[in-house]
PDB file of N, CA, C, O and CB in Angstrom:
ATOM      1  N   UNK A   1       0.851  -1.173   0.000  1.00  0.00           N
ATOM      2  CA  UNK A   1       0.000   0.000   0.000  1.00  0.00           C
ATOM      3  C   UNK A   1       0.896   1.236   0.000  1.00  0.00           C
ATOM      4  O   UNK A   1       1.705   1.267   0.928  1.00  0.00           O
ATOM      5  CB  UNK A   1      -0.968  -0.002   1.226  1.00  0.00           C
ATOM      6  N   UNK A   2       0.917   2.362  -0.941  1.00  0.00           N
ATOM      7  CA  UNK A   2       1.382   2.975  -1.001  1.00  0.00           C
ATOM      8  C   UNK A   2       0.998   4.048  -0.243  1.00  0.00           C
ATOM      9  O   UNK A   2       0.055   3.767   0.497  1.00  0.00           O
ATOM     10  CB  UNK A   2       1.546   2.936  -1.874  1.00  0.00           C
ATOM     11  N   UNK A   3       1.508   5.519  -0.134  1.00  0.00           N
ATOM     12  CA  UNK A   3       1.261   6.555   0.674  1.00  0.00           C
ATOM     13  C   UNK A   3       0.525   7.620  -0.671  1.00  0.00           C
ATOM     14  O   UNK A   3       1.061   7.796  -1.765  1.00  0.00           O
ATOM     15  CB  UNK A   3       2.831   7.108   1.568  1.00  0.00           C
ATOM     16  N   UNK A   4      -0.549   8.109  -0.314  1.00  0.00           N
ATOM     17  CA  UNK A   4      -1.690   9.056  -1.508  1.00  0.00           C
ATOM     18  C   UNK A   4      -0.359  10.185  -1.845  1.00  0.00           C
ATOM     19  O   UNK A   4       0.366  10.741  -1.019  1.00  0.00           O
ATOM     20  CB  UNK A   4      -3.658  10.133  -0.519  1.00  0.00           C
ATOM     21  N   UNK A   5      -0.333  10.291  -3.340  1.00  0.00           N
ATOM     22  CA  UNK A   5       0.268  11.297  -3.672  1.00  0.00           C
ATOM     23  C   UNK A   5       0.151  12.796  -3.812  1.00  0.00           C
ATOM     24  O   UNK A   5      -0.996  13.200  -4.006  1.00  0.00           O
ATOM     25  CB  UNK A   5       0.464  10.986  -4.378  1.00  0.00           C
ATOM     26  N   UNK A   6       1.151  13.739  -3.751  1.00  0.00           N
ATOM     27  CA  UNK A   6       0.897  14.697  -3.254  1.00  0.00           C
ATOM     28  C   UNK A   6       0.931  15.450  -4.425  1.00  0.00           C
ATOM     29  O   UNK A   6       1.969  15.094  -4.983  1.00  0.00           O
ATOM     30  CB  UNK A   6       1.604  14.998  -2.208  1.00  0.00           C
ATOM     31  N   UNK A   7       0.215  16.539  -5.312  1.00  0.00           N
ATOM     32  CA  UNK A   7       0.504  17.345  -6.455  1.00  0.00           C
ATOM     33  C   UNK A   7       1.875  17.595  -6.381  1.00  0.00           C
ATOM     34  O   UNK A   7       2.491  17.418  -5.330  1.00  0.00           O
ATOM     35  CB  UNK A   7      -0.275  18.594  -6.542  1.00  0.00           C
ATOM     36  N   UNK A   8       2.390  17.980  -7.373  1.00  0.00           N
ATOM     37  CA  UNK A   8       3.504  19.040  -7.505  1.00  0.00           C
ATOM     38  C   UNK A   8       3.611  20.268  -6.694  1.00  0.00           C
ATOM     39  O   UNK A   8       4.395  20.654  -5.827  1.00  0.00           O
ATOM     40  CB  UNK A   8       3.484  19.512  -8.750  1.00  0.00           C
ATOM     41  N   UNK A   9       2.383  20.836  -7.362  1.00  0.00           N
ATOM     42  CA  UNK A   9       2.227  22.518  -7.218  1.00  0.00           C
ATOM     43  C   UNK A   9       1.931  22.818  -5.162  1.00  0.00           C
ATOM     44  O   UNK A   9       2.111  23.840  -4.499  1.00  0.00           O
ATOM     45  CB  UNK A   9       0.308  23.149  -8.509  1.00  0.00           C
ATOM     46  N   UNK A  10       1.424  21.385  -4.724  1.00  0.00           N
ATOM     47  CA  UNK A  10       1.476  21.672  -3.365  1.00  0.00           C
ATOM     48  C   UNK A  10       2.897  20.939  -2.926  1.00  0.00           C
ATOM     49  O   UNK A  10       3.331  21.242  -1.815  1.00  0.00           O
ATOM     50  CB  UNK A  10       0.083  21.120  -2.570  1.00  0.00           C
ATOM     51  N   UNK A  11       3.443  20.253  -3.506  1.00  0.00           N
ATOM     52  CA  UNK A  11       4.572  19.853  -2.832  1.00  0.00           C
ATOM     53  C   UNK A  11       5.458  21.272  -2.877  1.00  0.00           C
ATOM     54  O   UNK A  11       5.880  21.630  -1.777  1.00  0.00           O
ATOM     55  CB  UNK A  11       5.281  18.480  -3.565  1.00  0.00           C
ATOM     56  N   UNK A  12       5.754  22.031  -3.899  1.00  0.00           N
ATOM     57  CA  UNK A  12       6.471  23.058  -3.814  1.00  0.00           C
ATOM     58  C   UNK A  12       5.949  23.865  -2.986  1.00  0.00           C
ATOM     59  O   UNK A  12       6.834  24.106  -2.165  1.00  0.00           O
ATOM     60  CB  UNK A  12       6.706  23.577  -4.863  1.00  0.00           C
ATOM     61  N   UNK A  13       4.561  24.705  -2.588  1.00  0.00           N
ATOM     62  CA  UNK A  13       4.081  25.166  -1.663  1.00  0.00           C
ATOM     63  C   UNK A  13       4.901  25.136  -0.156  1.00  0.00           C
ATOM     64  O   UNK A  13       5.615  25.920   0.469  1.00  0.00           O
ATOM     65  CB  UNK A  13       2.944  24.579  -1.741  1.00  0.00           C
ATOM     66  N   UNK A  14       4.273  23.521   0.076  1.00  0.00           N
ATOM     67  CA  UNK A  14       4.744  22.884   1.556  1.00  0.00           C
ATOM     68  C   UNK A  14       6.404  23.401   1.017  1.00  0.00           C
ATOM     69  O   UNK A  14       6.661  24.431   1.640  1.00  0.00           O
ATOM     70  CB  UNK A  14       4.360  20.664   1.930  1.00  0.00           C
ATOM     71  N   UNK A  15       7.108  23.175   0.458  1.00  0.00           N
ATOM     72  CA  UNK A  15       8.543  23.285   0.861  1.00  0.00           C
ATOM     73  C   UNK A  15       9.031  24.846   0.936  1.00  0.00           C
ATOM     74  O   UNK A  15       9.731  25.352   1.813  1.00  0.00           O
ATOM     75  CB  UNK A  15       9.456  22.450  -0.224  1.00  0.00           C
ATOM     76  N   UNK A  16       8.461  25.483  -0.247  1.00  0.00           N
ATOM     77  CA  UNK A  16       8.881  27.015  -0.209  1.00  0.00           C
ATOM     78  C   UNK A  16       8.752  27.573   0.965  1.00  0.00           C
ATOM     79  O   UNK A  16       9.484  28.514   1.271  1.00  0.00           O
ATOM     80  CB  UNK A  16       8.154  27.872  -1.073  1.00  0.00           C
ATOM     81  N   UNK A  17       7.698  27.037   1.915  1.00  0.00           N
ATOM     82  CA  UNK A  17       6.927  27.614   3.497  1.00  0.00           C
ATOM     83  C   UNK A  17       8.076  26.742   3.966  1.00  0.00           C
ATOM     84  O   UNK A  17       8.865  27.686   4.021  1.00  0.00           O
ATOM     85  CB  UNK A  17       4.906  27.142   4.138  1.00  0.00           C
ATOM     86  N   UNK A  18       8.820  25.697   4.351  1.00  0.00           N
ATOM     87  CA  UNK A  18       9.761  25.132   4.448  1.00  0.00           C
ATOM     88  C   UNK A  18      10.553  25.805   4.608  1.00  0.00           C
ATOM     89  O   UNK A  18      11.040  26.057   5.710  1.00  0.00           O
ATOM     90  CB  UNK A  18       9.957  24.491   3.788  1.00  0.00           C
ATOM     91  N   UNK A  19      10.919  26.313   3.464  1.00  0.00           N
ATOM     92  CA  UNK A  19      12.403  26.487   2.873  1.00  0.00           C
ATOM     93  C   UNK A  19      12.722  28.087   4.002  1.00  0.00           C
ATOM     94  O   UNK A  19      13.768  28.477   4.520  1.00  0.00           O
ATOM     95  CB  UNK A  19      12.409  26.806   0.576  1.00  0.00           C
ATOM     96  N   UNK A  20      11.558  28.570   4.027  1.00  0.00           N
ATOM     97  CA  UNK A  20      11.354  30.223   4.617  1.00  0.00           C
ATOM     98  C   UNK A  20      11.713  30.089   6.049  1.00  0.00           C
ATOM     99  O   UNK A  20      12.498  30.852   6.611  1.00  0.00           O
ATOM    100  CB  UNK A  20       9.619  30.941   4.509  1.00  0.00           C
ATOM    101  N   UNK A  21      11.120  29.103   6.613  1.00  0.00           N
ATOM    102  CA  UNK A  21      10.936  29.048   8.174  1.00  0.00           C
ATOM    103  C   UNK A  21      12.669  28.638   8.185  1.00  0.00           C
ATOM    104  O   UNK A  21      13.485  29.502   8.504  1.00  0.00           O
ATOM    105  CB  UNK A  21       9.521  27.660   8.955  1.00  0.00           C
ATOM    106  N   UNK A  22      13.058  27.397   7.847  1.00  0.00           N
ATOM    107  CA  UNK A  22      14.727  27.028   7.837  1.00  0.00           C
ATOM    108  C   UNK A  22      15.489  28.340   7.972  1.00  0.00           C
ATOM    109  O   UNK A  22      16.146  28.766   8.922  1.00  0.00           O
ATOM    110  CB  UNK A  22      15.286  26.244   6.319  1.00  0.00           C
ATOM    111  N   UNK A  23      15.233  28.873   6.778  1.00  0.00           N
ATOM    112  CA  UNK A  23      16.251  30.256   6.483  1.00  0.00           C
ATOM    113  C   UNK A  23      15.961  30.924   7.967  1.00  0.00           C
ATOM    114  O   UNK A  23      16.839  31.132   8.805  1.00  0.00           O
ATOM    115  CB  UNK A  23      15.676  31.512   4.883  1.00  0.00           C
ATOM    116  N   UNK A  24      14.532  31.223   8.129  1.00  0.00           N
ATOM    117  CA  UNK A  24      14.123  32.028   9.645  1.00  0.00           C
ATOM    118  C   UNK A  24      15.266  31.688  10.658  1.00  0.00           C
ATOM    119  O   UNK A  24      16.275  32.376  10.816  1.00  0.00           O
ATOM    120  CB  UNK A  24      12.498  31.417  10.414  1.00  0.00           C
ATOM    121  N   UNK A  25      14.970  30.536  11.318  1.00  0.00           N
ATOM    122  CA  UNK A  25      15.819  30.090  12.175  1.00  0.00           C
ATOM    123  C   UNK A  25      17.194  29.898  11.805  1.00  0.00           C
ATOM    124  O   UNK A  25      17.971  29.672  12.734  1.00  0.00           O
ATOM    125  CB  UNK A  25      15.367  29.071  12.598  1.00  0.00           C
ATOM    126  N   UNK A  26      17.464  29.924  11.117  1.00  0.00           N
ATOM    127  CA  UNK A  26      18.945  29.464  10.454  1.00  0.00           C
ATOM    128  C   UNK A  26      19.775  30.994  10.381  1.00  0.00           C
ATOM    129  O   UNK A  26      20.979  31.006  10.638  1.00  0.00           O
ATOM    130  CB  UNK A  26      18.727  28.632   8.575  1.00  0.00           C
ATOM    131  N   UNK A  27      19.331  31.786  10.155  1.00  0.00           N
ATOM    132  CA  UNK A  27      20.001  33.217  10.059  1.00  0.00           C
ATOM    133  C   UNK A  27      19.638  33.777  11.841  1.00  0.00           C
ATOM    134  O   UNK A  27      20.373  34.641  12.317  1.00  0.00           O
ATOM    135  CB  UNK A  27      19.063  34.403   8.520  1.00  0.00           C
ATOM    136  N   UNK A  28      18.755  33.336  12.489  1.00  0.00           N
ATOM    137  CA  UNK A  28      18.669  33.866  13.791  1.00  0.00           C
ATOM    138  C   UNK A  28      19.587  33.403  14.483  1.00  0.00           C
ATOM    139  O   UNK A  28      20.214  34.216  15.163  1.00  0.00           O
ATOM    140  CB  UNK A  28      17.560  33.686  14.417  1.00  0.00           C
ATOM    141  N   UNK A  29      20.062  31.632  14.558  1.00  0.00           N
ATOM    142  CA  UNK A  29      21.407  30.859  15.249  1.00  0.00           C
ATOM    143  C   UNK A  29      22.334  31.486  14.939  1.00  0.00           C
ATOM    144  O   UNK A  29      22.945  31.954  15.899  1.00  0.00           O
ATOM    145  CB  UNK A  29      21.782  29.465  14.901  1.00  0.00           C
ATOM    146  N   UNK A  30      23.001  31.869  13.299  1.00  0.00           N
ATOM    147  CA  UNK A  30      23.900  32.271  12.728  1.00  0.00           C
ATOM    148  C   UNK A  30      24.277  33.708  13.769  1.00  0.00           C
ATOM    149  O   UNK A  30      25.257  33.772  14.511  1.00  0.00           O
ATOM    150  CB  UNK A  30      23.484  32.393  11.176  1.00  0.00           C
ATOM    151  N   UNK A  31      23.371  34.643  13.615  1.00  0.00           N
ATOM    152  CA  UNK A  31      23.655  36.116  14.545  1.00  0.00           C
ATOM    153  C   UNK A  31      23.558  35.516  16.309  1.00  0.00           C
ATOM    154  O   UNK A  31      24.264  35.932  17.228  1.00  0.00           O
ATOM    155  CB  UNK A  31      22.028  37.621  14.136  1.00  0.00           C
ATOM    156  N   UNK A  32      22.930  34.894  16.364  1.00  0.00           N
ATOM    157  CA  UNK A  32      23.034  34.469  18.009  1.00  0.00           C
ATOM    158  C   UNK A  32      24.492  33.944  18.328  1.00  0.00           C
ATOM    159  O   UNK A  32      25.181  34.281  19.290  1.00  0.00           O
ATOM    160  CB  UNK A  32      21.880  33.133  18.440  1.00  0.00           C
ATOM    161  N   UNK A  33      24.828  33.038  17.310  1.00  0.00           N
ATOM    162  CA  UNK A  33      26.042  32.023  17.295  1.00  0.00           C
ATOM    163  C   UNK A  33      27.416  33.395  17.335  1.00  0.00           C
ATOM    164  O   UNK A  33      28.328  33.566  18.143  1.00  0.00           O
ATOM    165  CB  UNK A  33      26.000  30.743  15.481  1.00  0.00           C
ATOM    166  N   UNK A  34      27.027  34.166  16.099  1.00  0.00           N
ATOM    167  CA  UNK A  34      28.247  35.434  16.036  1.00  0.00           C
ATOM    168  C   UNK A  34      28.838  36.395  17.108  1.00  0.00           C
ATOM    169  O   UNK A  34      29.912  36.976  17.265  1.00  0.00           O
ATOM    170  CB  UNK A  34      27.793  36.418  15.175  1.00  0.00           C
ATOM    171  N   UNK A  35      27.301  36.274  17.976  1.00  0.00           N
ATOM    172  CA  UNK A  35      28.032  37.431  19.195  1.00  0.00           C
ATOM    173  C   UNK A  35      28.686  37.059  19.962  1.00  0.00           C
ATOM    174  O   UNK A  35      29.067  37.921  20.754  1.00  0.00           O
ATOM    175  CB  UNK A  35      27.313  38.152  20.071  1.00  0.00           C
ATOM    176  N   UNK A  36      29.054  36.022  20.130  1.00  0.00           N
ATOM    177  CA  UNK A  36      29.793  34.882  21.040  1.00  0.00           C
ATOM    178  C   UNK A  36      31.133  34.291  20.789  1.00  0.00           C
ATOM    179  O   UNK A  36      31.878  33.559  21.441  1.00  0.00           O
ATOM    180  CB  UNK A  36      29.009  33.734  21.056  1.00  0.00           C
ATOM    181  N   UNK A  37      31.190  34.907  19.525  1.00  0.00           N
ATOM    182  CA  UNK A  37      32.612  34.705  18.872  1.00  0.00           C
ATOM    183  C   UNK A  37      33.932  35.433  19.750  1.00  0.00           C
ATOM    184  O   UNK A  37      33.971  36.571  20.217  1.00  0.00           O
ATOM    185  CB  UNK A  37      32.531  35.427  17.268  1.00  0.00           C
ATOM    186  N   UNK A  38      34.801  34.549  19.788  1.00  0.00           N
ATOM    187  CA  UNK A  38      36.465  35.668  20.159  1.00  0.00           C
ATOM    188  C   UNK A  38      36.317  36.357  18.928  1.00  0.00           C
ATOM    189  O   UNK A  38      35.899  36.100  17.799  1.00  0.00           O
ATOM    190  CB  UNK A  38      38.442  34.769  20.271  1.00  0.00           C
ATOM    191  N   UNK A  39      37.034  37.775  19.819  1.00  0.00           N
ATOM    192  CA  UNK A  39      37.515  39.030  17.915  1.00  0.00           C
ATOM    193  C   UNK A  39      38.757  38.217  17.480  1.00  0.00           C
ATOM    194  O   UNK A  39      39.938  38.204  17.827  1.00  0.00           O
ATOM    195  CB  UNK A  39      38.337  41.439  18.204  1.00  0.00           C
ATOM    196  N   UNK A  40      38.292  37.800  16.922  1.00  0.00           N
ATOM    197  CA  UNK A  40      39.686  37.418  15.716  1.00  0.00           C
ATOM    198  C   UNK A  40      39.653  37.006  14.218  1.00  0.00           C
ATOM    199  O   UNK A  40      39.458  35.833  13.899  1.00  0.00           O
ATOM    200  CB  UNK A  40      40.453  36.183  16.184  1.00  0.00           C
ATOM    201  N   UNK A  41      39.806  37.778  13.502  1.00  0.00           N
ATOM    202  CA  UNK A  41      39.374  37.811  12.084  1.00  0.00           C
ATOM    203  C   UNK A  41      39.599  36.669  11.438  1.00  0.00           C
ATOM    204  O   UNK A  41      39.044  36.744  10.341  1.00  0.00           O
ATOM    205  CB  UNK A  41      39.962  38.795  11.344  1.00  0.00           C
ATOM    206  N   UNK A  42      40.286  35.375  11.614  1.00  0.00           N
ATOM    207  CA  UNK A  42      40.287  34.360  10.949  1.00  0.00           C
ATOM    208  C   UNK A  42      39.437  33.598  11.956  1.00  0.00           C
ATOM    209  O   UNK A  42      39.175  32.514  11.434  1.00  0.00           O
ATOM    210  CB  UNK A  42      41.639  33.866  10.529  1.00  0.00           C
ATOM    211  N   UNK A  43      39.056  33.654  12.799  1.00  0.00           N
ATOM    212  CA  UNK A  43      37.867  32.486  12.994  1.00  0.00           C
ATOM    213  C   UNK A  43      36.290  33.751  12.945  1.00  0.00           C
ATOM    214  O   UNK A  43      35.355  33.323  13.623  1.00  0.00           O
ATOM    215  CB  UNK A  43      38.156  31.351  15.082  1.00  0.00           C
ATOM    216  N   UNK A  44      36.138  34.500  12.564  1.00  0.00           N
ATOM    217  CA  UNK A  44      35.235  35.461  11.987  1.00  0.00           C
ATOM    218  C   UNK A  44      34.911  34.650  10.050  1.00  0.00           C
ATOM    219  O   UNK A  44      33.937  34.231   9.424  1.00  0.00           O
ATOM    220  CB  UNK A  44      36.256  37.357  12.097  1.00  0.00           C
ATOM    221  N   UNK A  45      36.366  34.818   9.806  1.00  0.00           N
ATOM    222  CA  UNK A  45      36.470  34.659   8.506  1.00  0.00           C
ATOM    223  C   UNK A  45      36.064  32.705   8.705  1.00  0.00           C
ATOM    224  O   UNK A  45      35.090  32.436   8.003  1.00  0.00           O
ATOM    225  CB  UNK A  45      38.247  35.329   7.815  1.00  0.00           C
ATOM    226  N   UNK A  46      36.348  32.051   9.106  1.00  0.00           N
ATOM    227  CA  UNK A  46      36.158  30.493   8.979  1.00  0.00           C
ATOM    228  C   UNK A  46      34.745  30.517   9.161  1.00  0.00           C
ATOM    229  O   UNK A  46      33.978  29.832   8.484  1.00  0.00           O
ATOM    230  CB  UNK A  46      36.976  29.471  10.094  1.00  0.00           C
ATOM    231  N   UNK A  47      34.288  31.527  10.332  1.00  0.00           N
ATOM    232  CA  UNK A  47      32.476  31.191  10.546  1.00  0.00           C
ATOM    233  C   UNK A  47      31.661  31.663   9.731  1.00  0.00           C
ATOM    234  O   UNK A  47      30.468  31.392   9.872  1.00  0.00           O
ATOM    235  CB  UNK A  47      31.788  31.707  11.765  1.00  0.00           C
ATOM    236  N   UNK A  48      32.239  32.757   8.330  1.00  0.00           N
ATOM    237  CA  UNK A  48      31.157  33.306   7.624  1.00  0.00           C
ATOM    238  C   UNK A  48      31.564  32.388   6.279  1.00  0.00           C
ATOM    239  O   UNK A  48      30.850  32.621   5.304  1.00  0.00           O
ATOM    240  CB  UNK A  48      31.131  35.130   7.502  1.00  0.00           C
ATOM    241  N   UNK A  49      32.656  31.334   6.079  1.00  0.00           N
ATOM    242  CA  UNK A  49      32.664  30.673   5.298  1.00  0.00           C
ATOM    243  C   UNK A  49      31.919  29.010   5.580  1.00  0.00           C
ATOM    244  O   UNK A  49      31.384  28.335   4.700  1.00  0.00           O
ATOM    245  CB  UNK A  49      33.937  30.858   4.996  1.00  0.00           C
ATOM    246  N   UNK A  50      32.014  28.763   6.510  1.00  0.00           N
ATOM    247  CA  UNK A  50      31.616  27.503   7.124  1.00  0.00           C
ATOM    248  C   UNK A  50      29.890  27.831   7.105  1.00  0.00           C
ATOM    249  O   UNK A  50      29.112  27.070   6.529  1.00  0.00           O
ATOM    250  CB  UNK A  50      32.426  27.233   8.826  1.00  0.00           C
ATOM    251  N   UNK A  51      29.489  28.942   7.748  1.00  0.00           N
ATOM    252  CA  UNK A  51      27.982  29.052   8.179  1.00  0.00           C
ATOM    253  C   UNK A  51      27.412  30.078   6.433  1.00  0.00           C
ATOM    254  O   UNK A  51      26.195  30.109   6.252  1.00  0.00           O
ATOM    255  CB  UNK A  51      27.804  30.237  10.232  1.00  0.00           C
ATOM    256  N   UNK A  52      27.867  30.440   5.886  1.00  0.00           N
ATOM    257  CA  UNK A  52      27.608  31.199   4.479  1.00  0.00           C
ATOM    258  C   UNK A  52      27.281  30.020   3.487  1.00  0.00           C
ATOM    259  O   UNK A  52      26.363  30.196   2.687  1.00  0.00           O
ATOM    260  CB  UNK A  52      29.044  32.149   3.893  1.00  0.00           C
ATOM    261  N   UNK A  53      27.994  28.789   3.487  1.00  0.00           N
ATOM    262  CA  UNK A  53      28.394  28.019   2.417  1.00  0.00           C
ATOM    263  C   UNK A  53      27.316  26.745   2.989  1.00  0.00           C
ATOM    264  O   UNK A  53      26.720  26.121   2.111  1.00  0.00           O
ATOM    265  CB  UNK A  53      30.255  27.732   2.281  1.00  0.00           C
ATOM    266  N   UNK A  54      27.076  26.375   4.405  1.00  0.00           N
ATOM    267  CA  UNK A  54      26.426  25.385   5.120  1.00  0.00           C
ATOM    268  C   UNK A  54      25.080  25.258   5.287  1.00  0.00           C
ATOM    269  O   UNK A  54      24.548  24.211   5.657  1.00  0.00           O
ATOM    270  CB  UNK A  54      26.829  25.389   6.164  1.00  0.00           C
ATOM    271  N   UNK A  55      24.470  26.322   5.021  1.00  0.00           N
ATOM    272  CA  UNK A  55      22.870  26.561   4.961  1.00  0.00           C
ATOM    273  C   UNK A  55      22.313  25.927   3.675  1.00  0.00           C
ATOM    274  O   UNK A  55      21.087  25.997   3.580  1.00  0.00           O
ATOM    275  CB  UNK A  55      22.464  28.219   4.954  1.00  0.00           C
ATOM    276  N   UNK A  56      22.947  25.341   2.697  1.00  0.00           N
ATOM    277  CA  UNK A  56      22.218  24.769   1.839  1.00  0.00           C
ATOM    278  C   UNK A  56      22.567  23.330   1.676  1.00  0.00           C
ATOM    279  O   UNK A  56      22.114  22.559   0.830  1.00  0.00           O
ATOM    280  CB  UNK A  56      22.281  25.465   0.712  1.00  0.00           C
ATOM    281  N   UNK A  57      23.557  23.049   2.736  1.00  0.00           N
ATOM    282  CA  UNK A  57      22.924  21.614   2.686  1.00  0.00           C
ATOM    283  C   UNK A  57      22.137  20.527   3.351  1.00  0.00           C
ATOM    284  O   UNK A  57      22.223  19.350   3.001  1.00  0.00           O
ATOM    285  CB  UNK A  57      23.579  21.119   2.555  1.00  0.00           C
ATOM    286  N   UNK A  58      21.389  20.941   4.294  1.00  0.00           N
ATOM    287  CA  UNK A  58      20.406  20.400   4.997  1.00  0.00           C
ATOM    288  C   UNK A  58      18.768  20.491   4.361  1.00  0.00           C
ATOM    289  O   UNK A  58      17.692  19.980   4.673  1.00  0.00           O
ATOM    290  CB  UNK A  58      20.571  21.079   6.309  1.00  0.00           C
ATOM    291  N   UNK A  59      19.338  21.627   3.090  1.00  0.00           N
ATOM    292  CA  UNK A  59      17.927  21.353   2.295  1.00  0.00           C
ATOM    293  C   UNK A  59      17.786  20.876   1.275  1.00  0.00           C
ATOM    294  O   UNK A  59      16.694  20.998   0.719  1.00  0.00           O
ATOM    295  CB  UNK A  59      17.260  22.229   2.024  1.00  0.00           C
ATOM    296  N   UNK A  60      18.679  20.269   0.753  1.00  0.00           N
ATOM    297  CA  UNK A  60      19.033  19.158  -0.617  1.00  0.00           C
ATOM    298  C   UNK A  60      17.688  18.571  -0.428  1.00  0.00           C
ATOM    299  O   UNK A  60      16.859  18.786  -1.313  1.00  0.00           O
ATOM    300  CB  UNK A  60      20.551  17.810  -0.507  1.00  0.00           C
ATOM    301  N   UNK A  61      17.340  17.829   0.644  1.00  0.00           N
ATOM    302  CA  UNK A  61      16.348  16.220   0.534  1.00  0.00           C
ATOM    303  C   UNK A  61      15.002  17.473   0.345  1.00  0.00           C
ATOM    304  O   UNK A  61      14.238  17.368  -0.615  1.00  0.00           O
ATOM    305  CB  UNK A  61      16.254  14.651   2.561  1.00  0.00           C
ATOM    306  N   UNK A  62      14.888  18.277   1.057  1.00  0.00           N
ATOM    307  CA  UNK A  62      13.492  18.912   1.067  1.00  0.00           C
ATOM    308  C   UNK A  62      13.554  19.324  -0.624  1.00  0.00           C
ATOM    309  O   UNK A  62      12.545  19.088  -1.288  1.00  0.00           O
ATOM    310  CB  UNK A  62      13.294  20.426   2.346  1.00  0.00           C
ATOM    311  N   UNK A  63      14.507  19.813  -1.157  1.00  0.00           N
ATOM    312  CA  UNK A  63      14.505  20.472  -2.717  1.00  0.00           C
ATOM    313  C   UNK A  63      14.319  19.241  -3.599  1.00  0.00           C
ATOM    314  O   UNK A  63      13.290  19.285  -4.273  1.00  0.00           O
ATOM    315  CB  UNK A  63      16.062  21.343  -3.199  1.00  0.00           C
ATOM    316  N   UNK A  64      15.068  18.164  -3.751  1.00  0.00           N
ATOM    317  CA  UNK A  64      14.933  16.784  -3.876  1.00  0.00           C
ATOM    318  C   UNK A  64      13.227  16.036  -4.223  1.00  0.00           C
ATOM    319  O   UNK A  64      12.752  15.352  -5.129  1.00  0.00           O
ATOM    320  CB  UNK A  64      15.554  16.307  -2.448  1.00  0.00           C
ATOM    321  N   UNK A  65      12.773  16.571  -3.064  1.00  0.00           N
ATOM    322  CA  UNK A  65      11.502  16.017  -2.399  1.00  0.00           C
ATOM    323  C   UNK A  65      10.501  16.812  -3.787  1.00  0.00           C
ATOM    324  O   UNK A  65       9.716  16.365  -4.623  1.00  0.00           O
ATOM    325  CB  UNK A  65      11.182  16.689  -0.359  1.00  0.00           C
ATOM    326  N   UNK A  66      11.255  18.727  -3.336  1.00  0.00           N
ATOM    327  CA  UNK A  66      10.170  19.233  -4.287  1.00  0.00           C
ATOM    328  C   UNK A  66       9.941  19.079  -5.510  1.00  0.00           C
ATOM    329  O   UNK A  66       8.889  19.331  -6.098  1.00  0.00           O
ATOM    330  CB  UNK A  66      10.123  20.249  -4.330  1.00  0.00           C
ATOM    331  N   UNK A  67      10.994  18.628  -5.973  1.00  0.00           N
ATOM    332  CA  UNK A  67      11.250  18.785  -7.638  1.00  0.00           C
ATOM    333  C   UNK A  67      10.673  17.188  -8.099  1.00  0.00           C
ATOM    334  O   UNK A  67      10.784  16.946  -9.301  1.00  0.00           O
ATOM    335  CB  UNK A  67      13.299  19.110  -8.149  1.00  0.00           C
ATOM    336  N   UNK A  68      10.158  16.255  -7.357  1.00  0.00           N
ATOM    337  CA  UNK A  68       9.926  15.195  -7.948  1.00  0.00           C
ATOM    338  C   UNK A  68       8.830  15.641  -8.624  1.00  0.00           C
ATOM    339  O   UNK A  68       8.139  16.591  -8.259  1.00  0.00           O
ATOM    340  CB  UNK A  68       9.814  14.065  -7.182  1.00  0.00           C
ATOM    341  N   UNK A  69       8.582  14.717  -9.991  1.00  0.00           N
ATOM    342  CA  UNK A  69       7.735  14.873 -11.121  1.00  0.00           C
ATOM    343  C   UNK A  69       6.773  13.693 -10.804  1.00  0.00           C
ATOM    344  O   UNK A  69       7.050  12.560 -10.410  1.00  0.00           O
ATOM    345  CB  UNK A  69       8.523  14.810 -12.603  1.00  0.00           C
ATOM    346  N   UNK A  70       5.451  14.316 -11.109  1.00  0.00           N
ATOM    347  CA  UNK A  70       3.792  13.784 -10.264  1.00  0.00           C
ATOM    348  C   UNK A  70       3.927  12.428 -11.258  1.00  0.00           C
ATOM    349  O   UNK A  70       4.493  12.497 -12.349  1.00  0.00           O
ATOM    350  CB  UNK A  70       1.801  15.109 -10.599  1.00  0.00           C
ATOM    351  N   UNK A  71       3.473  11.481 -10.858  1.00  0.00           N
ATOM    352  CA  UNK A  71       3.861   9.793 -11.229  1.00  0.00           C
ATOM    353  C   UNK A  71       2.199   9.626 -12.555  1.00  0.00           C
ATOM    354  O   UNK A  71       1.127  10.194 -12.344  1.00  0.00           O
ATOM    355  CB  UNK A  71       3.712   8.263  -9.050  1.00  0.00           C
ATOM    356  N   UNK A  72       2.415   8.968 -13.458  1.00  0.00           N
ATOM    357  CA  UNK A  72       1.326   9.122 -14.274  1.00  0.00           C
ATOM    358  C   UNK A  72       1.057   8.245 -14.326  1.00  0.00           C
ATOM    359  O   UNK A  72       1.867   7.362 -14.606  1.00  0.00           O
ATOM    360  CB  UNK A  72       1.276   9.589 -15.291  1.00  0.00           C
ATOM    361  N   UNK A  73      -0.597   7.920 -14.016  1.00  0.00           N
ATOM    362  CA  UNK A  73      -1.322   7.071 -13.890  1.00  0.00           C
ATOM    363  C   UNK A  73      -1.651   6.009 -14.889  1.00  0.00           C
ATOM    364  O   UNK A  73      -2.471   5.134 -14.613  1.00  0.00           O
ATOM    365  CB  UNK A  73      -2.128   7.610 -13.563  1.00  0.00           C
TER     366      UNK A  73
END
């Protein structure tokens, strides 16, 4: 028994509302995480490359998810 399939046009919906809330919280840790930093410009510089470059990969499977093409009957 399979699980009822979901349109396209709402699977992208559900994820774009997804994708918004992630970013939400994800840029609020990022500035919470920053004020807490030692001043020192190379671990400044490692955290805006590490946390700049790292936000998109925890949403591969959700983008993944969205882009699947609706199964034809």
């Amino acid at each position: 028994m399979s699980a009822p399939l979901i349109p396209a046009r709402l699977r992208k919906l559900i994820g774009s509302i997804g994708i918004l809330v992630f970013l939400a919280a994800y840029v609020w840790a990022f500035t919470s995480l920053y004020d807490r930093l030692p001043q020192n410009r190379f671990i400044h510089l490692a955290y805006f490359v590490v946390f700049g470059l790292g936000w998109g990969l925890p949403l591969i499977p959700l983008l993944s998810w969205m882009g699947k093409a609706d199964k034809r009957l």
